[in-house]
Each structure stands twice: as C-alpha cells, then as structure tokens.
N, C-alpha and C positions, 0 to 999 in steps of 0.2 A: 367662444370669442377668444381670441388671445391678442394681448398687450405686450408690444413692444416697450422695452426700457421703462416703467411705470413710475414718478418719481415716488416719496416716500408719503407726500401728503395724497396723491393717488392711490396707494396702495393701503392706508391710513381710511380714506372713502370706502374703497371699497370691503373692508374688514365690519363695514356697519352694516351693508348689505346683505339682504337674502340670496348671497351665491355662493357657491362652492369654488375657491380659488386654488392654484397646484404652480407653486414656483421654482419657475426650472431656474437654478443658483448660477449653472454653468452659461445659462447663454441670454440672463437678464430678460427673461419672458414669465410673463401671466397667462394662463390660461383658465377663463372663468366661464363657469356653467352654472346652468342649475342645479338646485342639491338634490346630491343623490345620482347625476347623469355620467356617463364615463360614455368612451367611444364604443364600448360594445352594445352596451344600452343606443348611442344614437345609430347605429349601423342594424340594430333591431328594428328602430323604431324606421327608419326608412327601408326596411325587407329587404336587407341586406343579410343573408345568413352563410354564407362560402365568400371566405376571403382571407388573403397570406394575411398575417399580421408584424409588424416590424416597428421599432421603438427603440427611445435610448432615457427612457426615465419611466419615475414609480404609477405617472400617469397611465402607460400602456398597459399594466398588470393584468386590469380586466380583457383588453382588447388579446393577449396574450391566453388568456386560459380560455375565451370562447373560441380561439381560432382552431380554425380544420386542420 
C-alpha cells in the first residue's frame, strides 16, 4: 500500500502497527507492507520470476538483486 502525503499523527499510528513502513523523504510517500515483504518477495509470491527491475530508492534493493 503506499500513502500519499501522511500527516504526522498518521504516521505516528501507524508506527504502533504490525507493518513494515519505507519513507520516501524526496517525494512525501509511505509505503507500508507486511513485515518482512519487499517487491521481490511479492513478484515471488505471484510467479513472477523474469523481469527488468528499475527503482529510485533503498526500497528497490531486493527487487534489484533478484532481477535477471
């Protein structure tokens, strides 16, 4: 899921929660998942195993070292 512009008492919530959150600084986005999941795991998990990979933050890492 990713959150547009989250204010601070959102962001505040969601820091109590069981998810893994990833704050892009540059472009005032959230991107919350479950712990533990990144996009190479979800491109796994939907049998997805050949695909470019392409990124502009620390999110993409995994997606980056699984790609062909």
């Amino acid at each position: 899921m990713v959150m547009f512009s989250p204010t601070d008492e959102v962001k505040d919530l969601l820091q109590l929660m069981n998810v893994s959150l990833f704050e892009h600084h540059t472009e005032v986005v959230i991107d919350i998942s479950p712990p533990g999941m990144d996009k190479a795991k979800g491109l796994d998990q939907l049998g997805i195993t050949e695909y470019i990979a392409f990124g502009n933050d620390a999110n993409d890492r995994a997606l980056f070292e699984q790609a062909i």
